[in-house]
C-alpha positions as CSV (number, residue, x, y, z in Angstrom):
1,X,7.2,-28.9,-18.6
2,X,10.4,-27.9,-17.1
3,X,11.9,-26.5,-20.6
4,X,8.7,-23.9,-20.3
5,X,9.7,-23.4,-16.4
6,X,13.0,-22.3,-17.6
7,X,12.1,-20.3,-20.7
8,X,9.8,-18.7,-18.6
9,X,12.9,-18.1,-16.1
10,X,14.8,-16.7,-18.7
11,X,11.9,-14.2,-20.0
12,X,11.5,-12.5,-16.4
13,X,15.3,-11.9,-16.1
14,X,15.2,-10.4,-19.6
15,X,12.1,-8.5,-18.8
16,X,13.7,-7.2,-15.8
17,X,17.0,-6.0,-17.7
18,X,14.9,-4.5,-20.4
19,X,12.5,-2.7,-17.7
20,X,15.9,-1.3,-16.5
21,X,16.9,0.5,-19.5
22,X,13.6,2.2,-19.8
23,X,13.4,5.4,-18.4
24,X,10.1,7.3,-17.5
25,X,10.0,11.0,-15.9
26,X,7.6,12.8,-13.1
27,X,6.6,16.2,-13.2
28,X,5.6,18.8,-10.8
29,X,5.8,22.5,-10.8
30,X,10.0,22.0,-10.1
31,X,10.5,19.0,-9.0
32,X,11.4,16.4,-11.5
33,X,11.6,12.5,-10.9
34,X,13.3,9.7,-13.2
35,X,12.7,6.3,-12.7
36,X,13.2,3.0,-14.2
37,X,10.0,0.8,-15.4
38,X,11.1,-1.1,-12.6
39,X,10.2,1.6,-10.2
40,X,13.4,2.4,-9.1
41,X,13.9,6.4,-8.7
42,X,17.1,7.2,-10.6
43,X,17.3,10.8,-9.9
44,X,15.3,13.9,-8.6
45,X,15.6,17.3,-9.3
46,X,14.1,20.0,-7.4
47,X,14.2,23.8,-8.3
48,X,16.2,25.7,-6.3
49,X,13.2,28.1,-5.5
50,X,11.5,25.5,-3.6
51,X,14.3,24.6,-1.4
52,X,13.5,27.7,1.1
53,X,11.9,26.2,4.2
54,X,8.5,28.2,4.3
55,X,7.9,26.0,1.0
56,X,8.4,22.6,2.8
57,X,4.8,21.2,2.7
58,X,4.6,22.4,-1.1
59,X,8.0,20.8,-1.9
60,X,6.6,17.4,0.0
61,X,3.6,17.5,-1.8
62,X,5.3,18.1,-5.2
63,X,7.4,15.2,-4.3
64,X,4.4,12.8,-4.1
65,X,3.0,13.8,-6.8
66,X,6.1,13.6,-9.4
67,X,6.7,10.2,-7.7
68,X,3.3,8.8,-8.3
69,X,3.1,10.2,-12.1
70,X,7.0,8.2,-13.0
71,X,5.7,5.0,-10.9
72,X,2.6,4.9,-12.2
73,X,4.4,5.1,-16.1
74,X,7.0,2.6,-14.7
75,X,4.1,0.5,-14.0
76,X,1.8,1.2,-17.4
77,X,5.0,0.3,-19.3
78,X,5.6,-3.0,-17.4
79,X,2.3,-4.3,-17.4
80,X,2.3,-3.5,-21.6
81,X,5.7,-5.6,-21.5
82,X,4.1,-8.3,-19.2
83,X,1.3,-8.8,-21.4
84,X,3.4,-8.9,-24.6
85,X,5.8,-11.3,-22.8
86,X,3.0,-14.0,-21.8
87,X,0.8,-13.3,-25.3
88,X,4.6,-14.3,-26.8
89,X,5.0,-17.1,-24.7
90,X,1.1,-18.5,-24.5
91,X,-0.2,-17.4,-28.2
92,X,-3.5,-19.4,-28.1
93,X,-4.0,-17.7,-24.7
94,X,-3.8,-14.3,-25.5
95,X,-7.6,-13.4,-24.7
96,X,-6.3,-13.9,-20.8
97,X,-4.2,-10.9,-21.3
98,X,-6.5,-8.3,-22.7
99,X,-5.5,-9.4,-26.2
């Protein structure tokens, strides 16, 4: 029991380093976002044009929006890598994890 307790350890930390190397990228009209699959923003670009301040409610919503699209990759990606982790782990089980 504790063996699989510590594999299982072992399995989330690499997960988490693997997550880290994975890049995923936001989009939106000029504003550019690149995160890690664990949902940590790495960068942001934003195109000069909308750095004038009669654009700051576009340039806010833009934000949101190229934020959502790279967490909501981040997230796709590390729920695929979840579910292949556990399948891995628990092959009789895989049913429980969409399989």
């Amino acid at each position: 029991m504790f063996g699989k307790l510590g594999e299982a350890k072992q399995k989330a930390e690499e997960m988490k380093l693997k997550l880290e190397a994975i890049t995923v990228e936001g989009n939106a009209q000029g504003v550019r976002v690149i995160a890690n699959a664990n949902k940590k923003i790495i960068t942001i670009n934003i195109a000069p044009e909308l750095l004038n301040p009669a654009n700051k409610e576009q340039l806010e919503d833009l934000l949101m929006l190229a934020i959502e699209h790279a967490m909501n990759q981040a997230e796709n990606i590390s729920a695929a890598e979840m579910k292949a982790m556990m399948g891995a782990m628990m092959p009789g089980m895989g049913n429980l994890f969409g399989n």
